[in-house]
C-alpha positions in Angstrom: 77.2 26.4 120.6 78.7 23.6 122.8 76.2 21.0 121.2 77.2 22.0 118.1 80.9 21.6 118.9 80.6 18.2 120.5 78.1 17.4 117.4 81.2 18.2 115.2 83.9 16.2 117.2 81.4 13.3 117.3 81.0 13.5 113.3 84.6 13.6 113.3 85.4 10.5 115.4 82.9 8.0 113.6 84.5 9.0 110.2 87.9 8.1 111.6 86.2 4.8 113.0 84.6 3.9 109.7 87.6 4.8 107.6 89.7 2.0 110.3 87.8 -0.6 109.0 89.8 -3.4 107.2 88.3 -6.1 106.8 88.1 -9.8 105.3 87.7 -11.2 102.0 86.5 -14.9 101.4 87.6 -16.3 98.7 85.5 -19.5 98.7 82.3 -19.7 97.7 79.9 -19.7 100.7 81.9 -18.2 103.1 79.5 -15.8 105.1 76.9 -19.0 105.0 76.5 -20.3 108.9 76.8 -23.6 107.2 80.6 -23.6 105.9 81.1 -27.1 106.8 79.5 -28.4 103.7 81.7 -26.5 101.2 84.3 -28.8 100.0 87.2 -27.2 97.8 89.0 -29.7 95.5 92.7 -28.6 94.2 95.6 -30.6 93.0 98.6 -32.2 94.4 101.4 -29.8 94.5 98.7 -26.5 93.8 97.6 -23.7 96.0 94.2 -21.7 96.3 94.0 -18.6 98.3 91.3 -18.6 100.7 91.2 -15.1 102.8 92.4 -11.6 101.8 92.9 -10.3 105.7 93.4 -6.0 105.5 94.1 -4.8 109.5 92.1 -1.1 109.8 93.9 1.6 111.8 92.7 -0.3 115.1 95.2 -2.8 116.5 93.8 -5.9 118.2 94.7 -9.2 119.1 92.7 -11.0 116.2 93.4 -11.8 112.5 91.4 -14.4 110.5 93.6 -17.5 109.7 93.0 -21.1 109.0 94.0 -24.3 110.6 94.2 -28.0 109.0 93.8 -30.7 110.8 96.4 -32.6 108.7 99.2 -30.4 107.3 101.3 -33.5 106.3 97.6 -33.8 103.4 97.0 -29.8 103.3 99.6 -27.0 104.6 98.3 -23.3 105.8 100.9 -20.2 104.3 100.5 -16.7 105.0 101.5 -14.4 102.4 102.4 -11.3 104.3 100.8 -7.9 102.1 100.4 -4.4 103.0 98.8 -3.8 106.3 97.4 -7.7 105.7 97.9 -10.9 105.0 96.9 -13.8 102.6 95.9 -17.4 103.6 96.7 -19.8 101.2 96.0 -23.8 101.2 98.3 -26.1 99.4 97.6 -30.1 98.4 100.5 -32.0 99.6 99.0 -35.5 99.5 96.1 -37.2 98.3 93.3 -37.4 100.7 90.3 -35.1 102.7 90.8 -33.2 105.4 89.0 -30.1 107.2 90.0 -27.3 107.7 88.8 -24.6 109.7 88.4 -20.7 110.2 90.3 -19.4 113.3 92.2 -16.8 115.4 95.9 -16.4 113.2 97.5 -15.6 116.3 95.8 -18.7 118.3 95.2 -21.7 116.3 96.7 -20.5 113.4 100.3 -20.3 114.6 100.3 -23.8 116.2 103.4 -25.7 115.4 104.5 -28.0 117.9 102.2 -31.8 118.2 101.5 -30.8 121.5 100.1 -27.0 120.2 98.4 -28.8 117.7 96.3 -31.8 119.7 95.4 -28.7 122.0 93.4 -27.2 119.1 91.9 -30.1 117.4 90.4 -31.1 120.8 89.1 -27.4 121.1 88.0 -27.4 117.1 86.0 -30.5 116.9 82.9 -29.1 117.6 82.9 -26.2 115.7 81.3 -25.4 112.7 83.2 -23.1 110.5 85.2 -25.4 108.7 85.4 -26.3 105.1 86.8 -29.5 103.8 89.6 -29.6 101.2 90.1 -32.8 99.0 94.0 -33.0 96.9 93.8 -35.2 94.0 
C-alpha cells in the first residue's frame, strides 16, 4: 500500500516537472548544430530578424537564452518581452560583419556600459556558439 502511494506521488511530481518545461526556439537555420559559427545571416540596413523564441516553464532560474554583438553600433540585440518569455531580435544598423553570439540574457546579454562590454568580449572570444550577421 505505501509503495503504491509513493509510486502515485512520484507519477504526480514528474508530470508537474515535464509540464514546467519551456523551452527555446531557434529561429535560424542550424541552430542545435555544434558548429553555429559557420551560419552567416544576411538582413538589410534598417531590418530586423528574430532569432530566439525564449518560453520560462514554471521553474525559476537564473538563466535565459539571449544574444550578444560584438558591435551594436553595425548590429543591435532587442528583447521583445511576451508572455512568460521573451524574443531576441537582431537589427542592421550599418553596413558591415559582425558575430554574434548565444549567451546568458541576464549575463552577457544585459551588458551596457564599455567597460561591461570589453569584460565579455575577452570572455567570448573563444567560444563557439556564435553566428555571424552581415547588413547590407
Amino acid at each position: 500500500m505505501i509503495n503504491r502511494c509513493i509510486s502515485v506521488c512520484m507519477l504526480i511530481l514528474f508530470s508537474i516537472l515535464l509540464v514546467g518545461c519551456g523551452g527555446t526556439k531557434c529561429l535560424i537555420e542550424d541552430c542545435k548544430s555544434m558548429n553555429t559559427s559557420s551560419q552567416v545571416i544576411e538582413i538589410e540596413k534598417g531590418d530586423e530578424k528574430e532569432i530566439l523564441n525564449y518560453r520560462q516553464g514554471m521553474m525559476w532560474g537564473g538563466y535565459a537564452p539571449g544574444l550578444f554583438s560584438e558591435d551594436p553600433e553595425i548590429v543591435s540585440i532587442r528583447y521583445d518581452e511576451a508572455k512568460r518569455g521573451h524574443l531576441a531580435i537582431v537589427k542592421g544598423k550599418a553596413e558591415g560583419s559582425v558575430k554574434v553570439y548565444f549567451v546568458n540574457r541576464f549575463g552577457a546579454g544585459s551588458a551596457v556600459d564599455s567597460t561591461e562590454r570589453a569584460y565579455w568580449l575577452e570572455n567570448l572570444e573563444g567560444s563557439k556558439f556564435y553566428f555571424i550577421v552581415t547588413v547590407e
